[in-house]
N, C-alpha and C positions, 0 to 999 in steps of 0.2 A: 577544631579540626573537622571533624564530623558533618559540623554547619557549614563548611567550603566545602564537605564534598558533595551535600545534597544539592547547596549551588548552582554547584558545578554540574550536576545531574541535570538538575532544572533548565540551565542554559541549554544544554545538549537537545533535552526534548522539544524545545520553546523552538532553536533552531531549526530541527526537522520538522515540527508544525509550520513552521514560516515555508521553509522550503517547497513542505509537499500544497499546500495553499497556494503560494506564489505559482507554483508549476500546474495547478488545476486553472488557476486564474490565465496562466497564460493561452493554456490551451482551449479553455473555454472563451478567451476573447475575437483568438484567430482561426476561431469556424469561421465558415463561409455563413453568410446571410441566408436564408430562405427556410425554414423551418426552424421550430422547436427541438430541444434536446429529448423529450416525450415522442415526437412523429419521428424524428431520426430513429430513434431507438427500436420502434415498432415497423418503421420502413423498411429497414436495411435488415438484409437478414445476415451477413456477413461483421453485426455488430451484437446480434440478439445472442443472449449467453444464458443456457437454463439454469434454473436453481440447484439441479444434480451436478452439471458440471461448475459453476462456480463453488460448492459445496466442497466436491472433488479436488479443485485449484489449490481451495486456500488448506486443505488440510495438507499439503504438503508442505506448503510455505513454514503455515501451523508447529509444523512438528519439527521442521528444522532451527524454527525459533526456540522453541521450547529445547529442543534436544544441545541450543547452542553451536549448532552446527555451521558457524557464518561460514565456512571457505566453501560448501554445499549451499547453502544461501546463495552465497553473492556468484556462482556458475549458471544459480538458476535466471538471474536476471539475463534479458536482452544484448547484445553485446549495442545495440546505442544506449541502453542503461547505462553499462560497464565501465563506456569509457567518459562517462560522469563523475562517477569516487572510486577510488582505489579501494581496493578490499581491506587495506589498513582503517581507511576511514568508518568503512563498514563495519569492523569489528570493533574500535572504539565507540560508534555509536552504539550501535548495539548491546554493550556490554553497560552504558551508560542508561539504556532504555531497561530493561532488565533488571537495574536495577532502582528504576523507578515503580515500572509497571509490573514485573513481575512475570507469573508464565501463566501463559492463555489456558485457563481449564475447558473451556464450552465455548462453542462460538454458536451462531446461527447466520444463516444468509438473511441479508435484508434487502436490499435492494441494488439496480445496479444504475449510474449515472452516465451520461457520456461527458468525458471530462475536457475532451477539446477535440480537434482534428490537425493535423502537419502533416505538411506534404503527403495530400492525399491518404495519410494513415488517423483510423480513427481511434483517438483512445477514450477508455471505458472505466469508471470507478465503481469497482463492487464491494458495497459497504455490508457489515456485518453487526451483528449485537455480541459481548462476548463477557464471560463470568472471569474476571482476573483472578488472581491470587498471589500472594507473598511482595505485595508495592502497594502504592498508594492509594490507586481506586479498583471502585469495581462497584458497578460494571462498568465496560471499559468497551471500547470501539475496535475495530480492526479496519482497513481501507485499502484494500489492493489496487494500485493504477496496470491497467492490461492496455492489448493490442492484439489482434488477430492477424495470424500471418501462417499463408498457407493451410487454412481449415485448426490452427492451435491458441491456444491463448500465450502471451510471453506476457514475462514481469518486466513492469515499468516501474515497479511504486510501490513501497510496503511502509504501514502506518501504524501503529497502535497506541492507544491514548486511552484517557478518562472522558 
């Protein structure tokens, strides 16, 4: 029984890595031509995100993960996130990841990616290093998908893995 349920855990996580890959792959395909993801990033200052405030971003995410707080969670996402997964779905994965991975002890900013552009919106992956604890690995990754809107960052995309 035990062996079905880590599984069954491992599906879950496997799934959301497919997903959030697939959805960078997308978005990185249907940029527009004429630059790099490096000159975009440094170009645009409506996509440039400091290491205080991405710091800032993810500790809130951070801590509502840890604290378990999905229905705070899944309000913090974008409402074109939203109407992606139902907050049911969110709290079963989640409760699924959790108990793979475990709770984020440390994190640190590591860098940020541009992960595609749609309809004239640009989104942004800011990847982190981060010390797990109580699941499988560690150290373990974190990966928030953003967008800037109106001088703020909104959530697109929350990741945590080995």
């Amino acid at each position: 029984m035990n062996d079905r349920r880590v599984l069954g855990l491992l599906y879950a996580l496997v799934t959301l890595s497919v997903l959030n890959f697939g959805t960078t792959l997308y978005f990185r395909f249907a940029r527009p031509s004429g630059g790099s993801s490096a000159e975009s990033a440094s170009s645009e200052p409506s996509i440039q995100v400091a290491e205080k405030e991405a710091i800032e971003f993810a500790r809130g995410i951070v801590d509502l993960y840890n604290d378990n707080k999905i229905h705070e969670l899944y309000l913090r996402f974008e409402d074109l996130a939203r109407v992606q997964f139902s907050e049911q779905k969110l709290t079963e994965d989640m409760a699924k990841i959790h108990a793979i991975v475990g709770k984020i002890e440390q994190f640190a900013y590591s860098n940020t990616e541009v992960a595609g552009k749609d309809s004239g919106r640009t989104y942004l992956a800011l990847n982190y290093k981060a010390r797990l604890s109580g699941g499988a690995w560690n150290p373990g990754t974190i990966r928030i998908t953003v967008s800037r809107k109106d001088g703020r960052l909104g959530l697109y995309g929350f990741n945590v893995g080995g």
